[in-house]
N, CA, C and O atoms as a Tinker XYZ file with bonds, in Angstrom:
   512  protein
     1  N    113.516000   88.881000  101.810000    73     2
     2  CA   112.098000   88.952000  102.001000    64     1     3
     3  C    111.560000   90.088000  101.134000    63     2     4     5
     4  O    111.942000   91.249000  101.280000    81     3
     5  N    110.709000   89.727000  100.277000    73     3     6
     6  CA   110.525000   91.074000   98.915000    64     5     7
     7  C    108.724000   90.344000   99.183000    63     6     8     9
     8  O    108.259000   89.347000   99.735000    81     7
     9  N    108.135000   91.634000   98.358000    73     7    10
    10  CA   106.776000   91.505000   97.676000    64     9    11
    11  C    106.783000   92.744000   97.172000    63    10    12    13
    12  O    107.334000   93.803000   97.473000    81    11
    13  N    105.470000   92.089000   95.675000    73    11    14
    14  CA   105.718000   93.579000   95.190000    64    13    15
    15  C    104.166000   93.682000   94.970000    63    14    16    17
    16  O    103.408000   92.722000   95.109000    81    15
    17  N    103.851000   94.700000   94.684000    73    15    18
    18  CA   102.437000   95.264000   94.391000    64    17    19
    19  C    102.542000   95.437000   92.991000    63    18    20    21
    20  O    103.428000   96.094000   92.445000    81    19
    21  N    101.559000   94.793000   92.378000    73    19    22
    22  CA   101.350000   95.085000   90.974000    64    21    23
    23  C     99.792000   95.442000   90.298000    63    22    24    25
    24  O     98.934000   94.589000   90.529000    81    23
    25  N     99.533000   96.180000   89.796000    73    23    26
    26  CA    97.754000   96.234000   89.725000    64    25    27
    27  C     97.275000   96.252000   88.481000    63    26    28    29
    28  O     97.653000   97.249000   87.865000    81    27
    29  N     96.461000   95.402000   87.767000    73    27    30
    30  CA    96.470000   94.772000   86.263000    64    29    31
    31  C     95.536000   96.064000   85.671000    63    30    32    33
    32  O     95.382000   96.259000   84.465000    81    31
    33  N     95.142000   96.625000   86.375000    73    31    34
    34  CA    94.638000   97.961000   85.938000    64    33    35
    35  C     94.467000   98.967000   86.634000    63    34    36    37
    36  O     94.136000   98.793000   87.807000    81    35
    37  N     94.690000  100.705000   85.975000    73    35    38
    38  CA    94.783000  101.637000   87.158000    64    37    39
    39  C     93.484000  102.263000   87.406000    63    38    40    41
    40  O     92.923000  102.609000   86.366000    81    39
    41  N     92.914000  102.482000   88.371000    73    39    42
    42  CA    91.194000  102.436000   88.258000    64    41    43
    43  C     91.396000  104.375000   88.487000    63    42    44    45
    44  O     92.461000  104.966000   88.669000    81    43
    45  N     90.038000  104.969000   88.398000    73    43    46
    46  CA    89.959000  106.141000   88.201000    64    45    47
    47  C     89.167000  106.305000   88.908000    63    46    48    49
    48  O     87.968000  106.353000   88.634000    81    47
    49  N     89.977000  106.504000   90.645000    73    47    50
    50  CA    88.817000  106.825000   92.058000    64    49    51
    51  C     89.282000  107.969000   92.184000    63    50    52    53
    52  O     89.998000  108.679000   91.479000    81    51
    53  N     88.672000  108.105000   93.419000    73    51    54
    54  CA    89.201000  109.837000   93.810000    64    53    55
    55  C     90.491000  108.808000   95.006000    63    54    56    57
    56  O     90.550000  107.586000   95.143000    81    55
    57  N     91.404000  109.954000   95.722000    73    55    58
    58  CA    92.137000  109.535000   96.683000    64    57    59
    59  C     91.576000  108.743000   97.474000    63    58    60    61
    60  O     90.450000  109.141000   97.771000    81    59
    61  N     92.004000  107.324000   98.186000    73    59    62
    62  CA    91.454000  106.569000   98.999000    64    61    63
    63  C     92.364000  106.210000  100.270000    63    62    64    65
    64  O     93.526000  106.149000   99.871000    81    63
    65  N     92.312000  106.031000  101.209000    73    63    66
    66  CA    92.978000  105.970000  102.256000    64    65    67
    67  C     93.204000  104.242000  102.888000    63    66    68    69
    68  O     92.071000  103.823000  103.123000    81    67
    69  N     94.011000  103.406000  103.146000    73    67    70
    70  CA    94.040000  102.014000  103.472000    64    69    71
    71  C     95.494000  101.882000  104.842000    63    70    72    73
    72  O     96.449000  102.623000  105.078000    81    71
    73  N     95.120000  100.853000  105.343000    73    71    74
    74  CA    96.187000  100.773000  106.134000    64    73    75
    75  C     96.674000   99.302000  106.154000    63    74    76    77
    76  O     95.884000   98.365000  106.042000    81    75
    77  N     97.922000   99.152000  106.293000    73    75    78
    78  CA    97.919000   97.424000  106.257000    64    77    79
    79  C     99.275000   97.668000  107.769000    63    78    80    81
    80  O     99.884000   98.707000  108.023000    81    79
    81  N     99.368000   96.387000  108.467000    73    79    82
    82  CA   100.048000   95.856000  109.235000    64    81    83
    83  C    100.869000   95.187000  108.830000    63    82    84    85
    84  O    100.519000   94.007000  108.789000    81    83
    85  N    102.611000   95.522000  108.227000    73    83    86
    86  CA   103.170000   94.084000  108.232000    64    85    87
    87  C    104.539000   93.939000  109.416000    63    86    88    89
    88  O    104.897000   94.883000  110.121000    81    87
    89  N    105.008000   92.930000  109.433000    73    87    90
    90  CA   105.540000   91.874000  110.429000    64    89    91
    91  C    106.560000   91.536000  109.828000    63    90    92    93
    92  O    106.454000   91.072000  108.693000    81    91
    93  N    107.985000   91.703000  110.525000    73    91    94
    94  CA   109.446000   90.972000  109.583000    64    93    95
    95  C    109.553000   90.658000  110.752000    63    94    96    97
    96  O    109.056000   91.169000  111.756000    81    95
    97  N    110.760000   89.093000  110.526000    73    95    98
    98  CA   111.651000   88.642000  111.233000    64    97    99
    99  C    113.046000   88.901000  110.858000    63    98   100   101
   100  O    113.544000   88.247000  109.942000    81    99
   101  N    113.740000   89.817000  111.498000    73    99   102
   102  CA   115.131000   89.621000  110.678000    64   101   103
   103  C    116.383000   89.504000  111.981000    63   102   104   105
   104  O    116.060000   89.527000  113.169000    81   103
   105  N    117.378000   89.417000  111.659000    73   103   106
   106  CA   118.601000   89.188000  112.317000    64   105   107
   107  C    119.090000   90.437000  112.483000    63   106   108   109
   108  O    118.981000   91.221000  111.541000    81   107
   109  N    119.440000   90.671000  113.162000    73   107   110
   110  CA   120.275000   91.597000  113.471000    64   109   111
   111  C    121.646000   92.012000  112.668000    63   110   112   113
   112  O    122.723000   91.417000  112.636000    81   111
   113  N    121.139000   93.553000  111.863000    73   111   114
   114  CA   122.154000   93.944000  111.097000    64   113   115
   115  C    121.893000   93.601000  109.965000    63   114   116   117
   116  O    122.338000   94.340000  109.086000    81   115
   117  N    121.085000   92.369000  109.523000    73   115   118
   118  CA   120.270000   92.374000  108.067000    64   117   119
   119  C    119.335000   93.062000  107.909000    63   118   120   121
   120  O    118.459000   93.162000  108.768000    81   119
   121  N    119.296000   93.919000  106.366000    73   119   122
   122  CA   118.353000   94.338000  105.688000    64   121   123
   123  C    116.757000   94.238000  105.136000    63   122   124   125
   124  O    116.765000   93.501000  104.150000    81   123
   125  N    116.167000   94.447000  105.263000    73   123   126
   126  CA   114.623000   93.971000  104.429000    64   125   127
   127  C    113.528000   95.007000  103.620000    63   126   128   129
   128  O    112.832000   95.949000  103.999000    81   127
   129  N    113.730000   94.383000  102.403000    73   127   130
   130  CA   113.185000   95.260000  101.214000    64   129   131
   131  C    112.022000   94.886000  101.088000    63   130   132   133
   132  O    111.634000   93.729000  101.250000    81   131
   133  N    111.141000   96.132000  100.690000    73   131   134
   134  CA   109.853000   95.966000   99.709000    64   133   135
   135  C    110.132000   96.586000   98.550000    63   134   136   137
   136  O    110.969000   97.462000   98.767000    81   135
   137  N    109.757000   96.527000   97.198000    73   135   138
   138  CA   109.468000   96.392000   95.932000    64   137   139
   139  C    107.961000   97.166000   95.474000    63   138   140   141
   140  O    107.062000   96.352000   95.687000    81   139
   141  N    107.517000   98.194000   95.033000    73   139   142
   142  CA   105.985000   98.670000   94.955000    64   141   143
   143  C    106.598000   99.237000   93.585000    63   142   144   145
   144  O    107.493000   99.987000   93.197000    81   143
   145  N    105.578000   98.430000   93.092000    73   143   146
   146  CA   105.773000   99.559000   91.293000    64   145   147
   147  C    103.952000   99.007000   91.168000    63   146   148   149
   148  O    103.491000   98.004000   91.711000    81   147
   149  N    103.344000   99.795000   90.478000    73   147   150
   150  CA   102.276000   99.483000   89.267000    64   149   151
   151  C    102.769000   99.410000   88.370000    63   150   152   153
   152  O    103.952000   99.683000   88.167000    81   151
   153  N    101.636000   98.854000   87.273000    73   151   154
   154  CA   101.728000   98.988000   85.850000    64   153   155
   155  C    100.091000   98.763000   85.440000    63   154   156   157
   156  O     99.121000   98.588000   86.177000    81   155
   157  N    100.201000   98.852000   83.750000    73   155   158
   158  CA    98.490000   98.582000   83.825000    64   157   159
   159  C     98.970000   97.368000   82.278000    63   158   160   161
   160  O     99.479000   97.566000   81.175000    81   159
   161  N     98.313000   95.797000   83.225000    73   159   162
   162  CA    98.498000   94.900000   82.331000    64   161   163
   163  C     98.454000   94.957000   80.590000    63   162   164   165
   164  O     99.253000   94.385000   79.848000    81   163
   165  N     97.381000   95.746000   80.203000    73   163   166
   166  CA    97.027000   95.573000   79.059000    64   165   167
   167  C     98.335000   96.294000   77.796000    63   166   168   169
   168  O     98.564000   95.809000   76.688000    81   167
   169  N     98.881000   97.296000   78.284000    73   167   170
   170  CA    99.985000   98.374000   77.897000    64   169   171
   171  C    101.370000   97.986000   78.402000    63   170   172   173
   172  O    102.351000   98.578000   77.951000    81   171
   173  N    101.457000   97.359000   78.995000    73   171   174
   174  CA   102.964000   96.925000   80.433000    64   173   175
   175  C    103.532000   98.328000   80.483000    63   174   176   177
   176  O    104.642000   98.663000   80.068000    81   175
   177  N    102.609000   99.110000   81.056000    73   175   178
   178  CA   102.778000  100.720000   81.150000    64   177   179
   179  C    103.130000  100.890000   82.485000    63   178   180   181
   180  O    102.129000  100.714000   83.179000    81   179
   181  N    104.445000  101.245000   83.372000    73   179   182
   182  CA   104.246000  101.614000   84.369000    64   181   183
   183  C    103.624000  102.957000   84.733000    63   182   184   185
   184  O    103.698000  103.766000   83.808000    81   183
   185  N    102.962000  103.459000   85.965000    73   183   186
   186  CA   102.280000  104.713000   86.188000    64   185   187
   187  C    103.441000  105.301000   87.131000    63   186   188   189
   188  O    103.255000  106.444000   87.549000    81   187
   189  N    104.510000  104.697000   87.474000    73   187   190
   190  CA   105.489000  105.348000   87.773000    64   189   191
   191  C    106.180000  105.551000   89.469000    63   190   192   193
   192  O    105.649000  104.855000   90.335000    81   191
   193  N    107.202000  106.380000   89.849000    73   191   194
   194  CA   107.423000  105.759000   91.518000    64   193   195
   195  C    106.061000  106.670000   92.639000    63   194   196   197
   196  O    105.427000  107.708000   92.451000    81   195
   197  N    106.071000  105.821000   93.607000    73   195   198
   198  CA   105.430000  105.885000   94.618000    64   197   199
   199  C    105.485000  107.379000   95.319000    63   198   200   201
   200  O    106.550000  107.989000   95.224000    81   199
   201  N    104.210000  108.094000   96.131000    73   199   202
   202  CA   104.520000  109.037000   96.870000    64   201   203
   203  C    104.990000  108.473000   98.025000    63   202   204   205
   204  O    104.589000  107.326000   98.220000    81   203
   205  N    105.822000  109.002000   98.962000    73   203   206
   206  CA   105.872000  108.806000   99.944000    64   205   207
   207  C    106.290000  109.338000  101.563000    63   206   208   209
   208  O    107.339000  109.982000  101.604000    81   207
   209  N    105.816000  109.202000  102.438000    73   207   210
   210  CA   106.198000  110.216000  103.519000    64   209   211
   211  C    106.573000  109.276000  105.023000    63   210   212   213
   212  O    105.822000  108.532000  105.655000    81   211
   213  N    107.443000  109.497000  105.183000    73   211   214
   214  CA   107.744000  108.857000  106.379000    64   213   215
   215  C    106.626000  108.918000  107.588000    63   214   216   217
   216  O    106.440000  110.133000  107.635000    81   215
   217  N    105.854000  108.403000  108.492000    73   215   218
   218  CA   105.084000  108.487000  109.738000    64   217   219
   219  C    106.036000  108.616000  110.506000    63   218   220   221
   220  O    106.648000  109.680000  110.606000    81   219
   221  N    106.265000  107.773000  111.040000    73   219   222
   222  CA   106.840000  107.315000  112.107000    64   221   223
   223  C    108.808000  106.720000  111.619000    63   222   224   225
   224  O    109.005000  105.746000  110.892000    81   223
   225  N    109.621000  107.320000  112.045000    73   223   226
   226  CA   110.900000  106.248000  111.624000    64   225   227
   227  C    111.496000  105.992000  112.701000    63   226   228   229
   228  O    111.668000  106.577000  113.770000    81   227
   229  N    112.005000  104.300000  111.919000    73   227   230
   230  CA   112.589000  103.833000  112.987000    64   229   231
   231  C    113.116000  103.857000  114.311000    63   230   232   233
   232  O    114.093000  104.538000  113.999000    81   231
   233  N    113.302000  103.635000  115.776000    73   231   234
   234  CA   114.204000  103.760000  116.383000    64   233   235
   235  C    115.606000  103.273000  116.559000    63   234   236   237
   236  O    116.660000  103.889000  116.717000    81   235
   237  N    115.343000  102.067000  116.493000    73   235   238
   238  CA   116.798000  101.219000  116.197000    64   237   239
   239  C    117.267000  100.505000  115.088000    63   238   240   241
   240  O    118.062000   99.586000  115.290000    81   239
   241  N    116.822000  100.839000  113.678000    73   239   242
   242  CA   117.679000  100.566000  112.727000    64   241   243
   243  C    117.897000  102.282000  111.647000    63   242   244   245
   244  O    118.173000  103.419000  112.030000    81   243
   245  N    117.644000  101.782000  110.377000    73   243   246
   246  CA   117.144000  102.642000  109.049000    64   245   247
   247  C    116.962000  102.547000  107.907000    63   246   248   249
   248  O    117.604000  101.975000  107.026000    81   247
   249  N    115.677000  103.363000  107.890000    73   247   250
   250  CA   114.725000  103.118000  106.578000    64   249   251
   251  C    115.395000  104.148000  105.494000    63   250   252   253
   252  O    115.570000  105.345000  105.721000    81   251
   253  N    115.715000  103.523000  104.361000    73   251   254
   254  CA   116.167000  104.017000  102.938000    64   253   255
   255  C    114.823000  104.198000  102.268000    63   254   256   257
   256  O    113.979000  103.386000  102.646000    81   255
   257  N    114.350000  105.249000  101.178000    73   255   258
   258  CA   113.186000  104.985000  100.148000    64   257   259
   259  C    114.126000  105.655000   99.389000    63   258   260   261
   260  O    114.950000  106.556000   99.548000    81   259
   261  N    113.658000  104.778000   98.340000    73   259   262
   262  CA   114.588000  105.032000   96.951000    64   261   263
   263  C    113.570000  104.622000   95.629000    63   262   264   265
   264  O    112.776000  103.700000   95.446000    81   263
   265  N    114.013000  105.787000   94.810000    73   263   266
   266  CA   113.286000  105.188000   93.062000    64   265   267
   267  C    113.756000  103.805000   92.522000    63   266   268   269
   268  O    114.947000  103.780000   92.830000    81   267
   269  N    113.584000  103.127000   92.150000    73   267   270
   270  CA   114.261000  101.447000   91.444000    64   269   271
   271  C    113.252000  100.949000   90.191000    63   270   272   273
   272  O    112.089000  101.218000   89.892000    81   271
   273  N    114.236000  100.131000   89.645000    73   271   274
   274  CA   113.631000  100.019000   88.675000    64   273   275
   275  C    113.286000   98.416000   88.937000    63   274   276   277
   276  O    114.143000   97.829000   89.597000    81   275
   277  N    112.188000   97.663000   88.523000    73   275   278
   278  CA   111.771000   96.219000   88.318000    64   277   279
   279  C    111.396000   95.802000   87.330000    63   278   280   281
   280  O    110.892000   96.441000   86.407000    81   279
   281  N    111.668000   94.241000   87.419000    73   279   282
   282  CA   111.723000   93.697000   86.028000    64   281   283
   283  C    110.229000   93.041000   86.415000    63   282   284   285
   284  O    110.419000   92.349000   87.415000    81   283
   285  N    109.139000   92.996000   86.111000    73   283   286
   286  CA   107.832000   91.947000   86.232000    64   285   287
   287  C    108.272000   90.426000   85.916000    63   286   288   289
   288  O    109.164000   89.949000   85.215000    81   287
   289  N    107.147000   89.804000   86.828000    73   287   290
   290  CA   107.808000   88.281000   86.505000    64   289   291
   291  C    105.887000   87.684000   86.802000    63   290   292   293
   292  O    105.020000   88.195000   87.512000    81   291
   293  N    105.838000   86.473000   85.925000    73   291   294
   294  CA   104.978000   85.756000   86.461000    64   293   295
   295  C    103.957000   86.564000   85.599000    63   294   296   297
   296  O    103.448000   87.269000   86.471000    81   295
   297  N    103.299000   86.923000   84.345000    73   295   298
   298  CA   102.475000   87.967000   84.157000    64   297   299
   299  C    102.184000   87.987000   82.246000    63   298   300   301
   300  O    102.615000   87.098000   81.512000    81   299
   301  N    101.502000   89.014000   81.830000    73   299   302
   302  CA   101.635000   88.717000   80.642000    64   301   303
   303  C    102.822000   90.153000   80.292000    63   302   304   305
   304  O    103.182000   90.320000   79.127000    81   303
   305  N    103.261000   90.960000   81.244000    73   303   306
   306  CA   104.150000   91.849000   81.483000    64   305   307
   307  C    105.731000   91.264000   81.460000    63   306   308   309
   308  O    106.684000   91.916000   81.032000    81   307
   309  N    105.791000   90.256000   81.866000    73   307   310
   310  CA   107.031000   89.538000   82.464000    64   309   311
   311  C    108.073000   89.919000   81.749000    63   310   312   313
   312  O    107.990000   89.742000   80.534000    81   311
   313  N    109.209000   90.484000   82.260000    73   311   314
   314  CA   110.465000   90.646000   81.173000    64   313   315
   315  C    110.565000   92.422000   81.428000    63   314   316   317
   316  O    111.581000   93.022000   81.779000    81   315
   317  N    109.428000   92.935000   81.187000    73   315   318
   318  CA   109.111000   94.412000   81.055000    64   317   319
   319  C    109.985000   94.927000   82.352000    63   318   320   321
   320  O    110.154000   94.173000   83.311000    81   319
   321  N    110.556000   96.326000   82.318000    73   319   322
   322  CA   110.680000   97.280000   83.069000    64   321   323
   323  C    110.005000   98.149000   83.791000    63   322   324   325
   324  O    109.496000   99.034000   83.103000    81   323
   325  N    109.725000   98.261000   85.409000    73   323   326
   326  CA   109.061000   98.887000   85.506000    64   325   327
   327  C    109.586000  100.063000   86.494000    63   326   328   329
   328  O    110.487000   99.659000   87.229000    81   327
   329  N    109.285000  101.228000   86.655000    73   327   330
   330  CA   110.086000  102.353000   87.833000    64   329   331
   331  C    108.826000  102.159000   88.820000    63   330   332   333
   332  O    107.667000  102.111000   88.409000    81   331
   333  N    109.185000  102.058000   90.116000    73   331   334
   334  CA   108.806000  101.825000   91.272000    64   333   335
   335  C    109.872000  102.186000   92.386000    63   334   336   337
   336  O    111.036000  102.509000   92.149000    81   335
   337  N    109.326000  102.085000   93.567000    73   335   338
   338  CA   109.719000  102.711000   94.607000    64   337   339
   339  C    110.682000  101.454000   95.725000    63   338   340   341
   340  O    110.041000  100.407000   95.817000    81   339
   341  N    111.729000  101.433000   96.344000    73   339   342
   342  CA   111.917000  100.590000   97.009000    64   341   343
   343  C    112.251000  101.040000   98.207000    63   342   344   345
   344  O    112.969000  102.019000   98.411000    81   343
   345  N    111.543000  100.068000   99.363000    73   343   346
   346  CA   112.236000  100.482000  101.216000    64   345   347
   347  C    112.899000   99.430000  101.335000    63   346   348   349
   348  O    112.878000   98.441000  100.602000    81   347
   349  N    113.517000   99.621000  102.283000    73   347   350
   350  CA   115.001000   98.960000  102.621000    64   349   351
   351  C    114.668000   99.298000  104.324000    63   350   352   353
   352  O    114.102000  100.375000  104.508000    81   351
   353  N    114.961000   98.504000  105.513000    73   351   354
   354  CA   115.149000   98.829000  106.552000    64   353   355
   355  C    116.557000   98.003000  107.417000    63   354   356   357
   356  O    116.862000   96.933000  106.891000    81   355
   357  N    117.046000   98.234000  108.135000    73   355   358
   358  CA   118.197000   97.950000  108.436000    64   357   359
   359  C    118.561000   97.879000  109.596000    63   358   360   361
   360  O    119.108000   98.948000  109.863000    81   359
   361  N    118.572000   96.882000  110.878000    73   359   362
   362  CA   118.815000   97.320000  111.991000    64   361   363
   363  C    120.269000   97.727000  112.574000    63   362   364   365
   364  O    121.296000   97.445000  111.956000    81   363
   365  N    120.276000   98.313000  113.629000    73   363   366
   366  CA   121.309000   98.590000  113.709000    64   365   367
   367  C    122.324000   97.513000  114.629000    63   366   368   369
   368  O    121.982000   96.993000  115.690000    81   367
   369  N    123.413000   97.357000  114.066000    73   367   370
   370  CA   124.310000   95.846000  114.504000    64   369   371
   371  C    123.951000   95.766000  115.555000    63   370   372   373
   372  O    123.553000   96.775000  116.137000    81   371
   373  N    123.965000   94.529000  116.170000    73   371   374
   374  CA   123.779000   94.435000  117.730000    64   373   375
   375  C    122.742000   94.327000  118.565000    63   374   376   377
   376  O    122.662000   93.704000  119.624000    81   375
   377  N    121.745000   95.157000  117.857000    73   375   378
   378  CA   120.356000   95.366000  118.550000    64   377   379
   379  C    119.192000   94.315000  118.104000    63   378   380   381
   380  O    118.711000   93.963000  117.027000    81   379
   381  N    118.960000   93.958000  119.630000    73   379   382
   382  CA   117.797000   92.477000  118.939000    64   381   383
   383  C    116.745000   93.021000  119.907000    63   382   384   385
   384  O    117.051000   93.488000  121.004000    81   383
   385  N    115.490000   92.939000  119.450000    73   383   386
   386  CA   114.264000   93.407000  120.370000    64   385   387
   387  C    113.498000   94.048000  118.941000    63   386   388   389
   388  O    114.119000   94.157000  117.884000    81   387
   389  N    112.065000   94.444000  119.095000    73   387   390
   390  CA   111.740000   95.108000  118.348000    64   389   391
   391  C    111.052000   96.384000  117.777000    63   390   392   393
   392  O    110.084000   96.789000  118.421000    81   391
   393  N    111.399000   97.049000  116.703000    73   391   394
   394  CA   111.089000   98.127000  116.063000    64   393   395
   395  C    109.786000   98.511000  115.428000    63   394   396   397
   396  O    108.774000   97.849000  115.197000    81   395
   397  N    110.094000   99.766000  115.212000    73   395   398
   398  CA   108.688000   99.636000  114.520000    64   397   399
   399  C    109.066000  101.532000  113.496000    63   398   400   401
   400  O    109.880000  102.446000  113.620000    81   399
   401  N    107.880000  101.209000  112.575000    73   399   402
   402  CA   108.468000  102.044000  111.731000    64   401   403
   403  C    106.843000  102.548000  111.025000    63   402   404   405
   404  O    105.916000  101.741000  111.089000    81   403
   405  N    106.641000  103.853000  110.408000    73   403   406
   406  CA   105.797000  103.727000  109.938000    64   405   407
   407  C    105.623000  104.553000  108.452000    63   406   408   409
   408  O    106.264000  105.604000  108.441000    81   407
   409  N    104.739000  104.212000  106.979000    73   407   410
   410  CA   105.233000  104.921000  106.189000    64   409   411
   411  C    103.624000  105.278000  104.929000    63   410   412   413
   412  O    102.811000  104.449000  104.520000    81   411
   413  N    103.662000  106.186000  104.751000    73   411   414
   414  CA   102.281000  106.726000  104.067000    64   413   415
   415  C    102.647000  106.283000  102.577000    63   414   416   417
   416  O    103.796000  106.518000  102.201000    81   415
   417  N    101.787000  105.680000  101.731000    73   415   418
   418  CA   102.376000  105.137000  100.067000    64   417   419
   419  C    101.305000  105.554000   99.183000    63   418   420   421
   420  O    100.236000  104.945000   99.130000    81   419
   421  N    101.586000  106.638000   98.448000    73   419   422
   422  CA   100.654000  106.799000   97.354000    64   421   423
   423  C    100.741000  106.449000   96.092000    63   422   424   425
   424  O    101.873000  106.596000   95.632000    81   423
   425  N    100.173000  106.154000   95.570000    73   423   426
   426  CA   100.449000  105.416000   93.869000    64   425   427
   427  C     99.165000  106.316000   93.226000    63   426   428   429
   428  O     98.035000  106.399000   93.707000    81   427
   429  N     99.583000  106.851000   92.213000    73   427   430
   430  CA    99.170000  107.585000   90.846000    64   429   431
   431  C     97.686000  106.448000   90.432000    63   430   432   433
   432  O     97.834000  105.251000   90.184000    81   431
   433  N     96.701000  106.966000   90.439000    73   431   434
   434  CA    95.222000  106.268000   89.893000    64   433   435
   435  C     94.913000  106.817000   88.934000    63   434   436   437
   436  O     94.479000  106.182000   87.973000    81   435
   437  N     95.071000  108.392000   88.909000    73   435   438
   438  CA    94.938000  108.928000   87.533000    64   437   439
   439  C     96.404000  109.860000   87.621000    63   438   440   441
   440  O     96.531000  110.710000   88.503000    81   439
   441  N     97.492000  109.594000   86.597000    73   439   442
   442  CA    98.732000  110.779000   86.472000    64   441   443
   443  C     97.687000  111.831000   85.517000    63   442   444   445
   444  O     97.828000  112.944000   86.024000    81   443
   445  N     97.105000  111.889000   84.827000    73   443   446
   446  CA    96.515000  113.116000   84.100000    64   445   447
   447  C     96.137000  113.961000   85.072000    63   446   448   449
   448  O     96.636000  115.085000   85.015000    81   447
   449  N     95.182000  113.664000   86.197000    73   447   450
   450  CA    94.829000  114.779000   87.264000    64   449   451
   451  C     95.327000  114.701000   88.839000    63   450   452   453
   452  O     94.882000  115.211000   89.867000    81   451
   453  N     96.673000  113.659000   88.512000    73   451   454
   454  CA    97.323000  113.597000   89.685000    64   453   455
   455  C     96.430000  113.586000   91.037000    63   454   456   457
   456  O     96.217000  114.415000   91.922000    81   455
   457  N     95.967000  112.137000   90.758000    73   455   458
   458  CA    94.992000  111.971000   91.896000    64   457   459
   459  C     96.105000  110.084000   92.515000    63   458   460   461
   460  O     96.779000  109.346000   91.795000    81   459
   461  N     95.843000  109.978000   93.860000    73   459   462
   462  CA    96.671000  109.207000   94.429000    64   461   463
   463  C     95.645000  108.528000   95.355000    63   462   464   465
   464  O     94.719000  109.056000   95.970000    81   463
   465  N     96.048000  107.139000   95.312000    73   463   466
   466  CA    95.234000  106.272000   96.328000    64   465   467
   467  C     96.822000  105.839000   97.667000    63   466   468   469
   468  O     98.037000  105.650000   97.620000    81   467
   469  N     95.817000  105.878000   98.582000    73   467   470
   470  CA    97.079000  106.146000  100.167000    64   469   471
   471  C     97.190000  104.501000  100.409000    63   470   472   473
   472  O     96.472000  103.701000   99.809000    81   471
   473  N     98.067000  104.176000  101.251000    73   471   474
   474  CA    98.329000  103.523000  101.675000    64   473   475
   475  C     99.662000  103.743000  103.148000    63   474   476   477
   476  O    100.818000  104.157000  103.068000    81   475
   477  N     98.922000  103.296000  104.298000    73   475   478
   478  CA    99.877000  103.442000  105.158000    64   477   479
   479  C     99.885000  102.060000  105.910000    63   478   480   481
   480  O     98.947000  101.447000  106.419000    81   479
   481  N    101.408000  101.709000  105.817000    73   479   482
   482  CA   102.354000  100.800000  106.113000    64   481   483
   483  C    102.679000  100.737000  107.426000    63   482   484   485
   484  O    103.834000  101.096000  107.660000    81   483
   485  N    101.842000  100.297000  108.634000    73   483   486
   486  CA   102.652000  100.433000  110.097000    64   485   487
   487  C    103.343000   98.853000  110.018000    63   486   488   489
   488  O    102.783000   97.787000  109.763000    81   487
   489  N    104.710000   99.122000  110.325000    73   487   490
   490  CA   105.674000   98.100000  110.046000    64   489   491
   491  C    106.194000   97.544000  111.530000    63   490   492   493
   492  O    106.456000   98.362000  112.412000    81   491
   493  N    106.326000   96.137000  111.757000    73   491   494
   494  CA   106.924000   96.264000  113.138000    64   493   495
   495  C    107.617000   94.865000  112.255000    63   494   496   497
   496  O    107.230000   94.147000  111.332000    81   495
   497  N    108.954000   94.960000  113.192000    73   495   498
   498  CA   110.429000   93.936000  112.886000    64   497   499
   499  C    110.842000   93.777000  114.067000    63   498   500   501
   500  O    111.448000   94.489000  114.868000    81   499
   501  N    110.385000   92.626000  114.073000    73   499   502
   502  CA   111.275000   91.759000  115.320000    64   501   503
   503  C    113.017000   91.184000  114.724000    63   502   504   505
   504  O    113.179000   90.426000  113.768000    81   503
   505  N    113.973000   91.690000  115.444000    73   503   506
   506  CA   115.197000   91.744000  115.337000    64   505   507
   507  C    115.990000   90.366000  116.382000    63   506   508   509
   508  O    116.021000   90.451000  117.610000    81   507
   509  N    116.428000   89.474000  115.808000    73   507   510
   510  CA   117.005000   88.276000  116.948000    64   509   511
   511  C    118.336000   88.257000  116.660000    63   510   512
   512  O    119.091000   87.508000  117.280000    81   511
């Protein structure tokens, strides 16, 4: 289960704050990744990996954030390399019921004056 965030251009706001809700189904003891890189279409420039700060972590599995690199697909980028950020969550064997996890995501809008638009991720995974 992947998605990735890609943004065909990097706009020049001040910091902005957003929240999204997402929802996994996973099995117990399987993994589930997200994928977040930008780039800015016109250059296939990535702006580089994600800030990020844990909220809330897990109770019954665990969340990895790691730098990674992605290949774009589907785009006039496609093929290109990009450095982005990847989560990984993981329950722990055995345990079915569900979790919840939570995680703050900033991405670079301007790297010249290191200004960041937020994003926080409240995550809940139902485990069967």
């Amino acid at each position: 289960m992947r998605f990735r965030i890609a943004a065909a251009m990097l706009l020049s706001l001040a910091s902005v704050a957003h929240a999204k809700n997402l929802t996994y189904d996973v099995r117990s003891g399987e993994t589930v990744s997200e994928q977040l890189y930008v780039y800015v279409e016109s250059n296939c420039m990535s702006s580089g990996q994600y800030r990020t700060k844990v909220l809330q972590e897990p109770t019954h599995g665990k969340l990895v954030i790691r730098p990674d690199t992605f290949i774009a697909e589907g785009s006039r980028c496609a093929g290109h390399k990009f450095t982005g950020t990847k989560f990984s969550y993981s329950s722990v064997k055995g345990f079915r019921g569900v979790d919840h996890l939570s995680v703050s995501v900033g991405y670079p809008v301007d790297t010249s004056e290191m200004r960041y638009s937020y994003t926080t991720y409240d995550v809940t995974v139902n485990v069967h």
